[in-house]
N, C-alpha and C positions, 0 to 999 in steps of 0.2 A: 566532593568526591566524583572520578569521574573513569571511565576507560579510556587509557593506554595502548591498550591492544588486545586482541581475541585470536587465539590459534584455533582454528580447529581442526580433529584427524580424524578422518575416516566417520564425519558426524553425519546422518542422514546423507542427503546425496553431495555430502562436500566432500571428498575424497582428501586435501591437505590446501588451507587457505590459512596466511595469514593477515590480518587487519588490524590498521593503523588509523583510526577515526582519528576524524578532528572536533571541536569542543562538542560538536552537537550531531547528531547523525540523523539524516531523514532514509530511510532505507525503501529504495523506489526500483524498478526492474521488468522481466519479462516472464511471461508465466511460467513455474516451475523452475526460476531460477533460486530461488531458495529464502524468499523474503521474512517467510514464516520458521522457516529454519531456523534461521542466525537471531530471531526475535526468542526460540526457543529455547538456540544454546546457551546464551545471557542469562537465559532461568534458570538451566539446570545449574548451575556457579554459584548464582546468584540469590537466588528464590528460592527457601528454603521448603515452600510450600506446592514447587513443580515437580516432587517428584516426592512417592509414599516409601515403602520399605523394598516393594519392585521393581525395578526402572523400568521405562519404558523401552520396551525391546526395537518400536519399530524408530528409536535415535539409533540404530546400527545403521552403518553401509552396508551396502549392496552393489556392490561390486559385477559391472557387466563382466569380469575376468576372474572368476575362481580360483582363489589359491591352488596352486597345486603340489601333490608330493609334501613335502617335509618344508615349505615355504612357511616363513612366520608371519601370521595374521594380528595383524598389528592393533591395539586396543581402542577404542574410540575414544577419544578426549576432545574436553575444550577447558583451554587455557586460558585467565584473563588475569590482565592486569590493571593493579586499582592504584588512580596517584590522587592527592591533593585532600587525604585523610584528613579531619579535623582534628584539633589536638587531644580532644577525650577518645577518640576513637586509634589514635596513635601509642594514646595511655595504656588503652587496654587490650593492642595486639602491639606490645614494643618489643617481643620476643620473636614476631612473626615476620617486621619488617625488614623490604632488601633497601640499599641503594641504586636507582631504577635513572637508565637513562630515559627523557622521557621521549625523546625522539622515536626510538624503537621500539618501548615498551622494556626491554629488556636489561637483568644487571650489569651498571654500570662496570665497564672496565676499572683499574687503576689510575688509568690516564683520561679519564673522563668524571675523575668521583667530584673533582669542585661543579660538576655540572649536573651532578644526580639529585633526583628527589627521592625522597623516605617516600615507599610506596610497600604493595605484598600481593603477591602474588596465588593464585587461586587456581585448583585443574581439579574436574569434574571426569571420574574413568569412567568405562564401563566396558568391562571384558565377556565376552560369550564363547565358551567352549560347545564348540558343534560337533560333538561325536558324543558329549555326557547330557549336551541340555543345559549346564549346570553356567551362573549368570555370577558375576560380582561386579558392584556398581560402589566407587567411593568416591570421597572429596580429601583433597592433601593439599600439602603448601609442596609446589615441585622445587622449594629452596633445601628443605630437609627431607623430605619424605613423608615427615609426619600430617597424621589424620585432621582435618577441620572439625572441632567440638561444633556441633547443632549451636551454641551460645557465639560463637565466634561465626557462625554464619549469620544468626540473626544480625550482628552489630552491622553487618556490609550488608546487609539484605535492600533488595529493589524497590522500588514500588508499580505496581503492575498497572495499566488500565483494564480491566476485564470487560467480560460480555453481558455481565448478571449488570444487574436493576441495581441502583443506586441505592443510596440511604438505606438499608437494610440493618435491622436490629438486634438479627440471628446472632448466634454466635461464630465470631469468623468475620464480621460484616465490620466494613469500615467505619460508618458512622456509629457503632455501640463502639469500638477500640476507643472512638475519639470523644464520646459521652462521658465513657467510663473514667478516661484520665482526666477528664474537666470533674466529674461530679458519681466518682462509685460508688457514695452511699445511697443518694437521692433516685440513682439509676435500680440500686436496688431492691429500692425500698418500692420504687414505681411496679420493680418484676413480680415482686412477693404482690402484691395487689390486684395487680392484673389476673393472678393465679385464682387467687380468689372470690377474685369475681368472675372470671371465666366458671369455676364450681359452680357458683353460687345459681350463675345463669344456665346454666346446664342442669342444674338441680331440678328446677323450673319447669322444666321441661318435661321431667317424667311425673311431675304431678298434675301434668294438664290433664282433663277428665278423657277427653279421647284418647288420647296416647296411654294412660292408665289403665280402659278397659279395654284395649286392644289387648294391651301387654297380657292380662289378666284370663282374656278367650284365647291366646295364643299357649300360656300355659292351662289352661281346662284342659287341653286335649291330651293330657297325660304329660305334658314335659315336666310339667312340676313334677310333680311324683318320680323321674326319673331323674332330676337334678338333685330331689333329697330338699325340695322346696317347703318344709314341713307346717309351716307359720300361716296364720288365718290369712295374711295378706302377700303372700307371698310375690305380687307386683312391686312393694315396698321394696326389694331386694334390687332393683334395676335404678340406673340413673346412665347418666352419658357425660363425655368429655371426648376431647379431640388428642386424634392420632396416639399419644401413647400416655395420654393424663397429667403429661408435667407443662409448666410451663414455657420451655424453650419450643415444643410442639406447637404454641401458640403462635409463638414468633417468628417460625421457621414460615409462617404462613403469613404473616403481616407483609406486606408494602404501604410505602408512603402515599398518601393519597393528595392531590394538585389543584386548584381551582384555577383554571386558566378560562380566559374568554367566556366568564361567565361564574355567577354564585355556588352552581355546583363543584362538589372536590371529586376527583375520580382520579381511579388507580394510576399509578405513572404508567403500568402497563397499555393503558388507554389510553396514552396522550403520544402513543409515538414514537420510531424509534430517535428522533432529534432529542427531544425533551431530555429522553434518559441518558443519551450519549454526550449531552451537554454537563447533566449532573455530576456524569462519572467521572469526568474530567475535571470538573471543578471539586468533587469529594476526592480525589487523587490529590490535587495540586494541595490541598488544607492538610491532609494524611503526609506527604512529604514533608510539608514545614512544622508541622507538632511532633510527628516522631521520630524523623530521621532529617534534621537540616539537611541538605544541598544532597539531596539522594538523588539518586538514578531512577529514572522513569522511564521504564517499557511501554510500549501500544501497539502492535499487530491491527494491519486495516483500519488504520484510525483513518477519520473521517470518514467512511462510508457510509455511515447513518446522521452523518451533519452536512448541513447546506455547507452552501462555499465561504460565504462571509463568516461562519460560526468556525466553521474547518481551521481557516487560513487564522481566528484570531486567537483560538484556543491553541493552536498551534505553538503562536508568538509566545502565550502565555508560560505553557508549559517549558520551552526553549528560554527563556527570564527565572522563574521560578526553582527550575532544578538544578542539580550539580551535572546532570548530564540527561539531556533526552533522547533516548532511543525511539523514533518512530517509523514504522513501516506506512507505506501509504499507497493507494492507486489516484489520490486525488489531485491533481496539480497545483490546487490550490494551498492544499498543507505545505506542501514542498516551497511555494514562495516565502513561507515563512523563515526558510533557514538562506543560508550564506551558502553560494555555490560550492566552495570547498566542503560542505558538509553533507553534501549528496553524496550518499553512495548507491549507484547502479550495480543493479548484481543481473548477468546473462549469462544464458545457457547455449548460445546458438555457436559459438564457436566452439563447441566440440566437448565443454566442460564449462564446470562453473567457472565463473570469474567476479571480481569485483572489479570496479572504475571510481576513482574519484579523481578532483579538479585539486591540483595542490595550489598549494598557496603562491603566489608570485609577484614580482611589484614591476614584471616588463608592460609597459600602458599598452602595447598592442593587444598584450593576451587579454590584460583587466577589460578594455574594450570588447573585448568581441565576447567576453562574457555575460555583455549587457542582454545578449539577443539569445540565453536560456530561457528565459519566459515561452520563445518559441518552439523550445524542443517539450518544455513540461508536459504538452496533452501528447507526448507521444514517446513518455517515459517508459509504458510497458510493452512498446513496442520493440519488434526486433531491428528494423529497418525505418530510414524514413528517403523520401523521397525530397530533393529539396530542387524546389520549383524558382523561377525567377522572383516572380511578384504575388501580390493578391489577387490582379487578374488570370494569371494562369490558375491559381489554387482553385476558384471560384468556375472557371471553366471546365480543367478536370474534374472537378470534384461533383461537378453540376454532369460529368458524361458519365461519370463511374455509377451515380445516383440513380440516372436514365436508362443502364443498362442493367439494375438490376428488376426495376420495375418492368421494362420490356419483355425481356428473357431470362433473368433470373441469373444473368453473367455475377459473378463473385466481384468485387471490386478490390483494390490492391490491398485496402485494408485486412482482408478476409486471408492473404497470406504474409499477415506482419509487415505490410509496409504501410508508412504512414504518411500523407503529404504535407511538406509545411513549405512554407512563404518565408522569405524577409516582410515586415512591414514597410515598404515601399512602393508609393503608387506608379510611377512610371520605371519601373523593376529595378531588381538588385542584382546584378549579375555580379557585381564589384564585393558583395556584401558574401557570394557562395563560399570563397575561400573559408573564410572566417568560421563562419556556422557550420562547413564540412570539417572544419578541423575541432572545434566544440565537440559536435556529435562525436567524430571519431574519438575522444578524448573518454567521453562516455560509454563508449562501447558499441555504440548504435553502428550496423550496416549502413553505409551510405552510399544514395546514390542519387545522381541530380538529370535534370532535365532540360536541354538548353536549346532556345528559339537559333533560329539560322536565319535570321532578316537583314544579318547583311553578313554576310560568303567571306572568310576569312580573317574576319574581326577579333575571332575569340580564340585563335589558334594558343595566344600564350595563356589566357585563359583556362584553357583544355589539359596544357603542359601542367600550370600549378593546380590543377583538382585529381590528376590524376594519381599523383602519390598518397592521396586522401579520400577517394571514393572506389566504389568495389566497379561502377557503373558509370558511363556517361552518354546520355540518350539523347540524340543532335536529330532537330525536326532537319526536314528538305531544306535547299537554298531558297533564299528569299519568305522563311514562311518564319509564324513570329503565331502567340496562341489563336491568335482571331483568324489569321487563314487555317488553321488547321481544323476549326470548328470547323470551318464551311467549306470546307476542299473535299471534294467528291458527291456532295448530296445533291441530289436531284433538282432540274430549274423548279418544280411547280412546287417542288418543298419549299426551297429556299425562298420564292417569290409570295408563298402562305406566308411565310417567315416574316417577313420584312413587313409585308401588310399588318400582320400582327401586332409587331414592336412599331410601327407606325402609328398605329392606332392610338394604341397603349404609350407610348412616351411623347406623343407630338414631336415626331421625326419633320412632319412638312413635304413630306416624299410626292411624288406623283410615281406611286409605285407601278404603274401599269406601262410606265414610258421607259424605264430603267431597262436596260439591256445586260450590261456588267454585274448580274446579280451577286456576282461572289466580290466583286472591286468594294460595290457598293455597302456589301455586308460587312467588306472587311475594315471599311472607314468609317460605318458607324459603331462599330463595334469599340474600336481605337478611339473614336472621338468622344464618345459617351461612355464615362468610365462605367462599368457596374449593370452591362446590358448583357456579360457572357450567361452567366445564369439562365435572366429569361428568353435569351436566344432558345438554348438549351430544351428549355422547358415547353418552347411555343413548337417545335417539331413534331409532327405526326410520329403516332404510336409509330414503332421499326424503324425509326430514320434515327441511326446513331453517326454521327461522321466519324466515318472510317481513321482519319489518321491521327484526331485521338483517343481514339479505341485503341490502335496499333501503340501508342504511346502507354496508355494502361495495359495491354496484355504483355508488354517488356515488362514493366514495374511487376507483376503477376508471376513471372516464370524466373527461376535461380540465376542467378548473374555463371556467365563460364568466364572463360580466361579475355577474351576480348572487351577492355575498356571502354573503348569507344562502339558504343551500337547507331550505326544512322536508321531509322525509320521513314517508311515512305519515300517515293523518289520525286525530283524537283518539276517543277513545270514551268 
C-alpha cells in the first residue's frame, strides 16, 4: 500500500499544495517550511490514533490576509490517496474503491480506465466557525460524501515511529500488541501474577515493625478516633499499592531494562537516546510486517538521536521493509538512503510554501549530474548555497568565515542561510557549476556561485550558462584565483610571520628572510601545496583577516538585488 497523493487546503501554514510522491519519500527542507506538518497531515487520514474527539485546532490556517465581508472561508482538509491495496484489504473496502490514475493520484478518466488501478480515496475536514467558536472535524470518502467507519480507518491505518521508549507493555504499547497476537493467554496469565505479587509485596510492607508503629503513633494522636478506627489494632487497616491498585498501574511504569558493556541491565532510559531510537525503529519495522503487511511508515526527525552509519542503515531498512516510507529528516545521512527522485524539499523563502522534487528521467546528462547530490545533502536545510569552484576555495573561505568569527564575532554566511559547497575536484570544477547550479535550482535552493578571475575573459560563456540558473555571480579581480585573494592586501610583517610559519611547520625549504615577493611567493606555495589554505588562515595574527575574502563573504551575507553579475575588489 502506498500514497498517490496528498492535497492539502488551508492545513497549518500550507495554504493549497498538492503532492505527487514517488515510491518512497525522504522529507528534507528549511526551517519552518513545513516538514513536521505534512508528517502530521498523513496522521490526521491516516492514524486513527492522532486525533481524540477534539481536533486539534492549531491544524487551522492562519492566514497573513483575513477574510473579509461575506468571503467564504474555506474548510481545512487533507486529501490522500491510497493504491496498491492487498487483496483482503480490497475485500473489505470493495464498496469504497475508485478507479485511480496513478500518475495523478486522481479518478481515472474514461479514456484512461485500461490504465487505472483499484485505489480509495481518503479527506480529513475540519471546519471552524469564528463568530460561534463552534468546531467540526470529519473523515469521508470525497467519491461519495459518505463518513469513514473508525473500522475502516483502522484497516488503512499507518504505522508511526514515535518519541516514547520502546518495548513498552502498557496498554497501547507496541510490544504487548505483538505479545498478545503471538500468545494472549500466557501474556495474561503473566498480568494476573504480577498483580499479585505486586499485593503481596506491598502487603509486606505495612507489616514491617517500623512502619507499623509509626502508623500506629500517627493514628494515637486522635486520627483514629476520627476515621471511626474502632478495632484494638486499628494499624491493621493500612496497606499500599501503586498509583491506582490495579495492575495496568504497574505497567504503565515498567521499561525494559538492557545489559550493554557490562553484566549490569539498566533502564533503556539510561542507555541513551541511540539505543532507544534504534529499538523503535526495529519495534516498528516487526509491528508493520505482523499487523499490517506493506503499511505505510511515518518518522518526523528521524535520525536525530542516531549516529550516521545507524541513521543511513535503518533508513535502508525501513525503505525495503514498508509499502511506503514517509521520513522527514535533518540528517543527510538518512536521506542517502533513498533514490534522488524520492527527495522531497519543502521551502519557505520564496514567498510561500513550496515543494521540489527531482522527476524521474532517462536523459544521461541529467542522470549524471545527479551523481553530485551527496554534495548539496549537508545543506538541505539550508536556504541558499553558495557554490564555490573546488575544495581549495571551500577550505579557504570557510577557514576566513571561521577566523572572522573568533576575531570579532562577524556572522559567517552560514548564519544567514547560505551554505558553501564544492565539486569534489582537486584542481577545480568550473566546468562541473552548471550541472550542480541546475540540481540545486531543481531543489529549490537559492543559488549563487563564486568564481576566480585567473585568467580575464575565460569564463565569459561560462557566466552566460550560470546565469539563467543562479540568483548571484561573484567574480574575484583579474588575474586573482582563491590563494591571491587570501593574501592580497595583508600586511608584509604578517604575511612574512606567515610564511615563516607554514615554513616551519610543512618543510617549505624557504629562506624566508631573502624573499622579497611575499604575496608571489605565498601565492605559489599555496597553489603548489594542495591543503595549506586552512593553515595559512589559521597562522595570521589575531585581526589580520584578508580583506578580499572577507569582501567575498559579506556579498554571500547580504540579499542578492537585481544585478547578476557582482565583481569584488579591484584588480592590480
Amino acid at each position: 500500500m502506498y500514497i498517490a497523493r496528498v492535497r492539502l487546503q488551508r492545513f497549518r501554514g500550507f495554504a493549497e499544495q498538492v503532492i505527487i510522491p514517488r515510491r518512497h519519500v525522504a522529507i528534507v527542507g528549511e526551517p519552518r517550511a513545513g516538514r513536521t506538518d505534512l508528517i502530521t497531515a498523513v496522521r490526521r487520514v491516516l492514524d486513527p490514533r492522532s486525533t481524540s474527539r477534539a481536533p486539534d485546532l492549531s491544524d487551522l490556517h492562519q492566514s497573513p490576509t483575513p477574510a473579509q465581508g461575506s468571503e467564504e472561508v474555506l474548510a481545512t482538509e487533507v486529501e490522500v490517496t491510497l493504491l496498491g491495496l492487498d487483496p483482503a484489504r480490497e475485500q473489505d473496502l470493495h464498496e469504497r474503491l475508485e478507479l485511480i490514475d496513478p500518475n495523478s493520484g486522481l479518478p481515472a478518466d474514461q479514456e484512461q480506465g485500461h490504465q487505472g488501478q483499484l485505489g480509495v480515496r481518503i479527506c480529513y475536514r475540519l471546519y471552524l466557525d469564528e463568530i460561534t467558536g463552534e468546531y467540526e472535524h470529519m473523515w469521508l470518502y470525497p467519491a461519495t460524501g459518505a463518513a469513514v467507519p473508525r473500522a475502516e480507518r483502522l484497516l488503512l491505518a499507518v504505522v508511526v515511529i514515535g518519541s516514547s521508549l520502546p518495548l513498552q507493555l502498557r496498554a497501547g504499547g507496541v510490544l504487548r500488541r505483538l505479545a498478545n497476537d503471538l500468545d494472549a493467554d500466557g501474556l495474561a496469565t503473566a498480568f494476573r501474577a504480577l498483580g499479585k505479587d505486586v499485593t503481596a509485596a506491598t502487603g509486606k510492607l505495612a507489616k514491617v515493625k517500623g512502619v507499623e508503629q509509626s502508623i500506629t503513633a500517627i493514628l494515637g494522636t486522635g486520627a483514629a478516633q476520627l476515621l471511626e478506627l474502632d478495632g484494638p489494632n486499628p494499624q491493621s487497616a493500612f496497606a499500599f499499592t501503586s498509583d491506582d491498585g490495579s495492575g495496568e498501574a504497574v505497567l504503565r511504569r515498567l521499561q525494559a531494562t538492557l545489559a550493554l558493556d557490562g553484566p549490569v541491565a539498566l533502564p533503556l532510559s539510561s542507555h541513551g537516546s541511540t539505543t532507544s531510537a534504534v529499538l523503535s525503529v526495529a519495534e516498528a519495522m516487526v509491528a508493520s510486517a505482523a499487523d499490517l503487511p506493506g503499511a505505510i511508515i511515518l518518522a518526523d526527525d528521524f535520525g536525530d538521536d542516531l549516529d550516521a552509519a545507524a541513521g543511513e542503515t535503518l533508513a535502508a531498512l525501513l525503505r525495503r521493509k514498508s509499502g511506503q516510507a514517509w521520513i522527514s529528516t535533518r540528517r543527510p545521512e538518512v536521506v542517502r538512503a533513498f533514490d534522488p527522485t524520492e527527495v522531497l524539499r519543502l521551502t519557505c523563502s520564496h514567498g510561500e510554501r513550496r515543494h521540489h522534487q527531482l522527476v524521474p528521467t532517462t536523459d544521461r546528462k541529467l542522470r549524471v549530474g545527479r551523481r553530485s547530490l551527496f554534495l548539496l545533502l549537508p545543506a538541505m536545510t539550508t536556504k541558499a548555497v553558495a557554490l564555490l569552484e573546488g575544495p581549495h576555495d571551500l577550505e579557504g573561505y570557510g577557514a576566513v568565515a571561521a577566523r572572522r568569527v573568533q576575531d570579532s564575532g562577524t556572522l559567517p554566511p552560514s548564519a544567514f542561510g547560505v551554505r558553501l559547497v564544492a565539486p569534489g575536484v582537486a584542481d577545480g570544477g568550473k566546468d562541473q557549476l552548471p550541472k550542480l547550479a541546475r540540481l540545486a535550482n531543481d531543489l529549490g535552493f537559492h543559488v549563487r556561485v563564486v568564481l576566480d578571475n585567473d585568467k580575464p575573459g575565460s569564463d565569459e560563456g561560462l557566466i552566460e550558462e550560470l546565469k539563467p540558473l543562479v540568483e548571484q555571480i561573484i567574480r574575484l579581480p583579474a588575474w586573482t584565483a582563491i590563494e591571491k585573494a587570501l593574501v592580497r592586501g595583508l600586511l608584509p610583517d604578517d604575511l612574512r610571520s606567515v610564511l615563516a610559519s607554514l615554513n616551519d611547520d610543512f618543510g617549505l625549504g624557504l629562506d624566508v628572510l631573502a624573499v622579497d615577493d611575499l604575496e608571489g611567493c605565498l601565492v605559489t606555495q599555496l597553489k603548489k601545496k594542495g591543503g595549506l589554505h586552512q593553515p595559512f588562515v589559521d597562522a595570521l595574527p589575531s585581526g589580520a583577516i584578508p580583506p578580499l575574502a572577507a569582501a567575498v563573504l559579506d556579498a554571500l551575507s547580504r540579499p542578492c538585488d537585481t544585478q547578476v553579475l557582482v565583481e569584488v575588489g579591484t584588480a592590480s
